[in-house]
N, C-alpha and C positions, 0 to 999 in steps of 0.2 A: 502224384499221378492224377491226370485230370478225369472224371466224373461224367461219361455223356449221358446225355438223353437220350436219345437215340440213336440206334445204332448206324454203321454211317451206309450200309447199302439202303436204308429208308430212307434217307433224305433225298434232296433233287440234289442234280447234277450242281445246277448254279451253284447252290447252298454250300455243298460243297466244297467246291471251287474258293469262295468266300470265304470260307474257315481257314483253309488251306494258306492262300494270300495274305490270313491274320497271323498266321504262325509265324510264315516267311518275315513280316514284318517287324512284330516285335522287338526280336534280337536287335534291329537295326535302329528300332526308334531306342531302345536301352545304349545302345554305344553313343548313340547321335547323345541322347543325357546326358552321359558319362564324360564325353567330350565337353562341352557344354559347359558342365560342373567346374572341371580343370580349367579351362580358357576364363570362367569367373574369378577361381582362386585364383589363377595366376595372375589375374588384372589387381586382385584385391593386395596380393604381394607388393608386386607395382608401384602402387597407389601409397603401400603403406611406407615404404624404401624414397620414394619423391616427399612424403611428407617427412621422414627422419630427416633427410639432407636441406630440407627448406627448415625444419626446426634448427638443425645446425647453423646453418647459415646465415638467421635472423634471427637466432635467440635472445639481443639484444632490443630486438626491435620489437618483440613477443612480450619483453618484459617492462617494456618501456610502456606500451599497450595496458600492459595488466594494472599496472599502478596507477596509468590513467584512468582508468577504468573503475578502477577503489576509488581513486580522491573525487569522483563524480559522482559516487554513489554517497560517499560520504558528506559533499557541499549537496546533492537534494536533499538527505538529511536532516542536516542542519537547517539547511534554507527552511523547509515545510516545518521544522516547529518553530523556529524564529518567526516565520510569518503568519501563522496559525491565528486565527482571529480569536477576540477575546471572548472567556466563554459569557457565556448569556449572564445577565444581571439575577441575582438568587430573587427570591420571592419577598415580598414585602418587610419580612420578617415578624415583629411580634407589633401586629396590627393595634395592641389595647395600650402597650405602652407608648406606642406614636400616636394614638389619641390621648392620652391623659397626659402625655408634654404639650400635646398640641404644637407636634413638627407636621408640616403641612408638604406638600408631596413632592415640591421643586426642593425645600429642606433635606428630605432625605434623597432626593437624587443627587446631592449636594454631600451628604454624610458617605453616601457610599462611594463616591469620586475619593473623597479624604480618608476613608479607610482602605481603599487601593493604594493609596502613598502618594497621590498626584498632589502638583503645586493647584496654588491659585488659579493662573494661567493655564495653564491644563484643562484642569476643570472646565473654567471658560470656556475653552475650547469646543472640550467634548458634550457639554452642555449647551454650546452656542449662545453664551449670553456674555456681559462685561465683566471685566475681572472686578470691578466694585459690585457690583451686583451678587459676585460670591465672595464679597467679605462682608457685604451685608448679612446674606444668609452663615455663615462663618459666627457670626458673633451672635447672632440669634440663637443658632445651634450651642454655643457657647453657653448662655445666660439657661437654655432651657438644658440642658444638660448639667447645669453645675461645673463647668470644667474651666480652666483658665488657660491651657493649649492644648493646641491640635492632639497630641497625643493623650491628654485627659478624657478630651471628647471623644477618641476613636475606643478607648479603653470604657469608656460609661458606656457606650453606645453596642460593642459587645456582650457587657455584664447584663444590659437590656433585654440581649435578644434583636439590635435593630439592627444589627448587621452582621457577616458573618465572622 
């Protein structure tokens, strides 16, 4: 039960009138809703009944899709760690013992190429200098390390500290 304020011979006539018109109204804005509501579900029925029969209809084409869809997530994947750049060169390493060999700083940019596993040419390469010019350094490294191949010298150069 509603609650007035005032009783209704105190108010104006208009006022009144207005209240009256809101009554009226109501009801009809609650049906107009109501209506409203149905004609949505019944769209959303619709809607859902058109998507069953195109699922049907193209579940082949839905799955053909979906695996496309995996083996591309799967080749970026791959791709981004395959091309992932290398990580940064470690720190100096044990700075006293490359002074008391007296490996000098193109030397171990040189040790640390050969303890990543690179050839000659490689190194070259990524050093931008002649591949004689890292077998020079190569045999330097050699005589100051005490090692007679590559793998002696990348193994001394570990038990050092000058590489990692």
């Amino acid at each position: 039960m509603r609650r007035r304020l005032l009783p209704q011979r105190l108010l104006p006539q208009r006022v009144r009138a207005a209240l009256q018109r809101r009554a009226d109204w109501l009801p009809a804005a609650r049906r107009v809703a109501l209506y409203g509501l149905a004609l949505a579900i019944g769209t959303a029925a619709l809607q859902w009944l058109d998507y069953q029969r195109l699922a049907r209809a193209h579940s082949d084409d839905i799955y053909i899709l979906l695996i496309a869809a995996a083996f591309l997530a799967l080749g970026v994947m791959v791709g981004m760690r395959l091309m992932r750049p290398a990580p940064p060169l470690p720190a100096e390493g044990n700075v006293q013992a490359q002074a008391g060999l007296g490996i000098s700083a193109r030397e171990m940019a040189v040790l640390r190429e050969l303890a990543a596993g690179r050839s000659n040419k490689e190194i070259a390469l990524v050093l931008d200098i002649s591949p004689n010019t890292v077998k020079t350094h190569l045999a330097r490294l050699f005589e100051k390390l005490g090692a007679q191949r590559r793998t002696d010298a990348v193994n001394r150069a570990r038990e050092l500290g000058l590489v990692p």
